[in-house]
C-alpha positions as CSV (number, residue, x, y, z in Angstrom):
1,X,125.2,126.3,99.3
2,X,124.0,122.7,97.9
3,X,121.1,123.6,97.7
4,X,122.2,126.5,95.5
5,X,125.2,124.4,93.6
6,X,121.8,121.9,92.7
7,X,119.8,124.2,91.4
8,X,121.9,125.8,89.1
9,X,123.2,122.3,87.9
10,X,119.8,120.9,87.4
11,X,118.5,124.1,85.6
12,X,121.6,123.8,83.2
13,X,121.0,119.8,82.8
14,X,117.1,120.9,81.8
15,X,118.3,123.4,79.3
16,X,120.6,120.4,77.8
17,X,118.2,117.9,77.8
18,X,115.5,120.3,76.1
19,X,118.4,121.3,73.5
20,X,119.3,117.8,72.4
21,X,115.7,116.8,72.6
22,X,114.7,119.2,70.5
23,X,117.6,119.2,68.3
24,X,117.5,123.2,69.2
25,X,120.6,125.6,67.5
26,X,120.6,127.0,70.8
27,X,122.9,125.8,73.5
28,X,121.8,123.9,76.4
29,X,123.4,126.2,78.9
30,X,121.5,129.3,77.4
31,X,117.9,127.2,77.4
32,X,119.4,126.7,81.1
33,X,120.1,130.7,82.1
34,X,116.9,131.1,80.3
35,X,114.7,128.6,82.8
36,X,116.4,130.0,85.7
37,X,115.4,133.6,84.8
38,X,112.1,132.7,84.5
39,X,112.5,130.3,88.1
40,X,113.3,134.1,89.7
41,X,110.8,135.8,87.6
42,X,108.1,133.8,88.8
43,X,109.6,133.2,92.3
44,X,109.6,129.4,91.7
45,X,113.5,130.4,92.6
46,X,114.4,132.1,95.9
47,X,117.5,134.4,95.0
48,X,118.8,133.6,98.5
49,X,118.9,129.8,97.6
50,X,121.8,130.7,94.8
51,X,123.4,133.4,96.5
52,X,125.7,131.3,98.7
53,X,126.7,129.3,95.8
54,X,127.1,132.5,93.4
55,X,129.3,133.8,95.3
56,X,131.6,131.1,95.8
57,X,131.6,130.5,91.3
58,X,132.1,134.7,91.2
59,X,134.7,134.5,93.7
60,X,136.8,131.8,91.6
61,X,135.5,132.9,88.6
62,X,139.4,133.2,87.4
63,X,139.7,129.3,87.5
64,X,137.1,129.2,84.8
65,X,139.4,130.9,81.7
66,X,141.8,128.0,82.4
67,X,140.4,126.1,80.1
68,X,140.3,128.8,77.3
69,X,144.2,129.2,77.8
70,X,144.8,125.9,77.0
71,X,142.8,125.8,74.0
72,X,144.2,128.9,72.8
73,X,147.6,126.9,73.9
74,X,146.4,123.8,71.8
75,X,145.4,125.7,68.8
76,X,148.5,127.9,68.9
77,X,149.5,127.2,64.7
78,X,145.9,127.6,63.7
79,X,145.4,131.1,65.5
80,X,148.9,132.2,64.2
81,X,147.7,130.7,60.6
82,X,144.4,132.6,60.5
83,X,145.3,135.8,62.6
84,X,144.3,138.7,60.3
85,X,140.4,136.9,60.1
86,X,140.3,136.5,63.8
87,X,141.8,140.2,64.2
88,X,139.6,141.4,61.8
89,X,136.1,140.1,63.4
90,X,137.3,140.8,66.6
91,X,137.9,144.3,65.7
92,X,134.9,144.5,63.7
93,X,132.3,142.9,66.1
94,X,134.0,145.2,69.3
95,X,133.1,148.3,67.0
96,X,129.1,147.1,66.4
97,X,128.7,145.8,69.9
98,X,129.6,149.9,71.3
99,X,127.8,151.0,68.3
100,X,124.2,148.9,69.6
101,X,125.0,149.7,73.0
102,X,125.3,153.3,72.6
103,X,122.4,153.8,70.1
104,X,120.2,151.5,72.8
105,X,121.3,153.8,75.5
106,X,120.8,156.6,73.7
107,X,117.3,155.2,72.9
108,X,116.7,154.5,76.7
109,X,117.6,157.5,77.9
110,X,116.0,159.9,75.7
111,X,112.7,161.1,77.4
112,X,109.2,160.7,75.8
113,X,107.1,163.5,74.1
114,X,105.3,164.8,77.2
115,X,107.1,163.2,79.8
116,X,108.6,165.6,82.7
117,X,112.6,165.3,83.3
């Protein structure tokens, strides 16, 4: 499980570093998901090395929206000040999300010209 616990820490340090290196828009914990895909892609990465530790983050996984509660706690006025915009794009964004999903399914499950179902 250290072993596993490491990894993932030191593949989401190298995605920070890169970020703030590079002075990227993208987030250092992405560039980090992003390395350790390509780890398991090219086998660099066992996927029994992480699966002790996954497990253990999955299984607590509930401790992680703590800190979201508070913020939304903390920020209480602002979100009751500026509820119809955050209503209104989460509405809006919920609606194009199923609407990309389903054409991509759609898309994906449609057979090709010539291809035998």
């Amino acid at each position: 499980m250290v072993r596993g616990l490491t990894l993932l820490l030191l593949f989401q340090f190298c995605g920070e570093f890169i970020s703030r290196m590079l002075d990227l828009p993208i987030p250092g914990k992405v560039l980090g998901m992003g390395l350790l895909l390509l780890g398991l892609m090219t086998n660099l990465v066992k996927i029994k090395w992480l699966e002790e530790a996954a497990e253990l983050l999955l299984s607590n996984m509930a401790l992680f929206f703590v800190p979201a509660g508070v913020g939304v706690m903390v920020y209480g006025d602002l979100i009751a000040a500026e509820w119809l915009p955050i209503s209104v794009a989460t509405i809006l964004s919920t609606f194009v999300v199923m609407a990309v999903t389903g054409k991509l399914a759609q898309k994906l499950e449609t057979p090709e010209q010539g291809d035998v179902e």
